[in-house]
C-alpha positions in Angstrom: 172.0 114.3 128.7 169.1 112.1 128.3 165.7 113.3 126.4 162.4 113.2 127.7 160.5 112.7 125.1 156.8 114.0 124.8 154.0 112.2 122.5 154.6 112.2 119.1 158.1 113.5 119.4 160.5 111.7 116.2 164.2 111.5 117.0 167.1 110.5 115.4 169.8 107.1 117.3 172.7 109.8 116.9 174.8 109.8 119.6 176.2 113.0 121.3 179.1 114.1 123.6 178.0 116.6 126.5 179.2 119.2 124.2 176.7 118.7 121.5 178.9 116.5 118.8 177.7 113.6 117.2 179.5 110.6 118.6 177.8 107.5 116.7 174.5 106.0 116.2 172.7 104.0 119.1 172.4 100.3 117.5 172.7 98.4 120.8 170.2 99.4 123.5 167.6 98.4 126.0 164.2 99.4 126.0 162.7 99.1 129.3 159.4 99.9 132.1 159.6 100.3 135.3 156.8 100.6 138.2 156.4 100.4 141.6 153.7 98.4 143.4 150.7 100.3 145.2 150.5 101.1 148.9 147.1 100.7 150.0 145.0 100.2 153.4 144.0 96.8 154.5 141.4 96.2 157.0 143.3 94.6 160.6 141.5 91.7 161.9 140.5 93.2 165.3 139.8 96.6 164.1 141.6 99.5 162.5 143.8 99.1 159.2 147.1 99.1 158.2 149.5 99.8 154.8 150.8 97.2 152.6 151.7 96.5 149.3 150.2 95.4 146.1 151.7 93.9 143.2 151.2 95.9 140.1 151.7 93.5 136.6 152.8 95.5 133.6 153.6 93.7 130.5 156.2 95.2 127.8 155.9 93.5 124.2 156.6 94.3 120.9 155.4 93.4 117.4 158.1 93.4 114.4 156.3 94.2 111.1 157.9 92.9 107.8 158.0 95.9 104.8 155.5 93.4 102.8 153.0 94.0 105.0 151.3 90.6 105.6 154.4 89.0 107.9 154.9 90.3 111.4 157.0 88.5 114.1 156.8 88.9 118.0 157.9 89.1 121.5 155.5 88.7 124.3 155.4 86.5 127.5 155.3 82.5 127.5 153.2 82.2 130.0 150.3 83.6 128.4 147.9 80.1 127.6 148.9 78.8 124.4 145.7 76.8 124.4 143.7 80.7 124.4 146.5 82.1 122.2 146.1 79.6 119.4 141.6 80.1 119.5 142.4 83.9 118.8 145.2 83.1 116.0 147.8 84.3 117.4 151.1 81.9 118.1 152.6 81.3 121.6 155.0 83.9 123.7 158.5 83.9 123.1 161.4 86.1 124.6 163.8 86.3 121.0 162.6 87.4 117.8 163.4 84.7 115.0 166.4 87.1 113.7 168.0 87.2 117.3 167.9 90.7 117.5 165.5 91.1 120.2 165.8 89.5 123.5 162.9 90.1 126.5 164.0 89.6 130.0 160.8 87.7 131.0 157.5 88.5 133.2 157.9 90.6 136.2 154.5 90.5 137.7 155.0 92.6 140.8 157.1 95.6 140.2 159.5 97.5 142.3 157.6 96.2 145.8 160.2 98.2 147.8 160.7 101.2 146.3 162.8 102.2 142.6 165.8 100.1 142.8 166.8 102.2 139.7 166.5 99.2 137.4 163.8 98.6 135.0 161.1 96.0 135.4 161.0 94.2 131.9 163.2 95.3 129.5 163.8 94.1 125.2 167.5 94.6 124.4 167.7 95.4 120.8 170.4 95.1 118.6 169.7 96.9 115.2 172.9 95.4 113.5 170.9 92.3 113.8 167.2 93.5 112.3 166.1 91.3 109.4 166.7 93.5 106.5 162.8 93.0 105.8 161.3 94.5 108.8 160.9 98.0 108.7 158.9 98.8 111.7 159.3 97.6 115.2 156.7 98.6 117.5 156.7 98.7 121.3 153.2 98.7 124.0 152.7 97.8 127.7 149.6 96.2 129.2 148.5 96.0 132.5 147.3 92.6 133.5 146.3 94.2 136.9 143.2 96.8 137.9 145.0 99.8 138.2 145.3 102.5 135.0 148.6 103.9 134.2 147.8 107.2 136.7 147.7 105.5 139.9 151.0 103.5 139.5 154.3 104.6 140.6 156.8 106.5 139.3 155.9 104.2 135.6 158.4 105.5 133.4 159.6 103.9 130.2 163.6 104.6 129.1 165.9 103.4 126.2 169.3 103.1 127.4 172.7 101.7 126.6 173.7 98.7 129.1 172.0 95.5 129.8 168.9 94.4 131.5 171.2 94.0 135.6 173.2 97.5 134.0 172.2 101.0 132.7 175.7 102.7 131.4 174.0 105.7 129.4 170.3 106.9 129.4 169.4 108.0 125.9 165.4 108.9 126.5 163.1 108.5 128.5 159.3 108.9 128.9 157.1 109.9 132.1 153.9 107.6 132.0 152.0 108.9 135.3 152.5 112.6 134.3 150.1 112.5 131.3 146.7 112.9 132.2 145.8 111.5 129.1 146.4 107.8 130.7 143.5 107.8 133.6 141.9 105.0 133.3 143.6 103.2 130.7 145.4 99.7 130.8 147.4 99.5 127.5 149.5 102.1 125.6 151.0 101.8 122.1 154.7 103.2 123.8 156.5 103.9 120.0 158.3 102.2 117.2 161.6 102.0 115.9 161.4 102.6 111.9 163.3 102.6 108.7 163.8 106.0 106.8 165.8 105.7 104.2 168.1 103.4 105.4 168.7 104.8 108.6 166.5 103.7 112.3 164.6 106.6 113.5 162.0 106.5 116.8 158.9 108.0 117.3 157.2 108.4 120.6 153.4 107.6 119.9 152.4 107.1 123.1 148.6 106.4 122.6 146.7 105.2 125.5 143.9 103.0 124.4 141.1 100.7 125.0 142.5 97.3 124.3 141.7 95.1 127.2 144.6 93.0 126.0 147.9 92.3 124.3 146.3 90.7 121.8 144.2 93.4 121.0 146.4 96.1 121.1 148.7 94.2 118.3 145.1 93.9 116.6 145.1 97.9 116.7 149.1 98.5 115.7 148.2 96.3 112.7 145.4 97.7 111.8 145.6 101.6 112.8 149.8 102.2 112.9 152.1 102.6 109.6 
């Protein structure tokens, strides 16, 4: 049975049977968002109005900090301007951390536009067997590149999951974005981190909506304000 995880919440990558037994440790998983697009009322041409949809563009990245403290590598999306990116010090997009053990799926900027097709939107897979020994925190946030705070989008939920980005085999946690009133009218959450304790990967569900009005600045913030 999956967890839903609440703020703040630590857990443990053990793996259990239905009967409560340990059964492992979760080293290969996904990481994944998924949204809807909004439904909203357009004016008609000759009068009246009428539904349609609107594309909602969230954007899942994560920063992998080095246990020295002064190194971090990334993923976020290539199509974000280099040109900007390199005025505001920070180095282009890319979808594989240098070590190879995270891979992003790419940008989806329009969400599920007819309906939860029960897949997530953009997902990291992560394979922890693979984690340069030096890193020692791994931290996850979404951004929405869009209008729209996390309360008015649709069924937004984050998950961690065994399977692939086109296949979910075992739901390991998940979190509910739209049922925390703590997210009206903000555009960027720090989501959690993956982190070393004593040898072992632990998680921790921080989900802190903030003020960054970007990517850039919420890794700004997680480098900053997060340990």
């Amino acid at each position: 049975m999956a967890i839903n995880l609440q703020k703040g919440q630590r857990i443990d990558l053990t793996k259990k049977s239905a009967g409560g037994a340990a059964e492992g440790t979760l080293t290969r998983f996904c990481v994944g968002v998924n949204w809807g697009a909004l439904e909203i009322e357009k004016k008609r041409f000759f009068g009246g109005t009428k539904k349609v949809k609107k594309a909602v563009d969230l954007d899942l990245s994560c920063i992998l900090l080095y246990d020295d403290d002064q190194r971090w590598d990334h993923l976020y999306s290539p199509e974000y301007d280099p040109r900007a990116l390199a005025k505001a010090g920070f180095p282009p997009g890319k979808l594989i951390s240098r070590d190879g053990a995270l891979r992003h799926s790419g940008d989806d900027r329009t969400g599920d536009l007819d309906g939860d097709d029960g897949l997530d939107n953009e997902i990291i897979s992560v394979d922890l067997t693979r984690v340069d020994p030096q890193i020692d925190r791994i931290y996850f946030f979404i951004n929405n590149a869009t209008n729209e705070d996390f309360a008015q989008i649709p069924f937004a939920k984050i998950r961690m999951y065994e399977g692939t980005p086109t296949r979910v085999d075992n739901v390991y946690a998940t979190f509910d974005v739209v049922a925390d009133p703590s997210y009206r009218g903000r555009k960027s959450m720090i989501m959690g981190k993956l982190y070393k304790k004593n040898g072992a990967w632990k998680f921790n569900a921080i989900g802190d909506a903030t003020a960054d009005r970007n990517f850039a600045e919420s890794i700004v913030n997680i480098i900053r304000n997060y340990k």
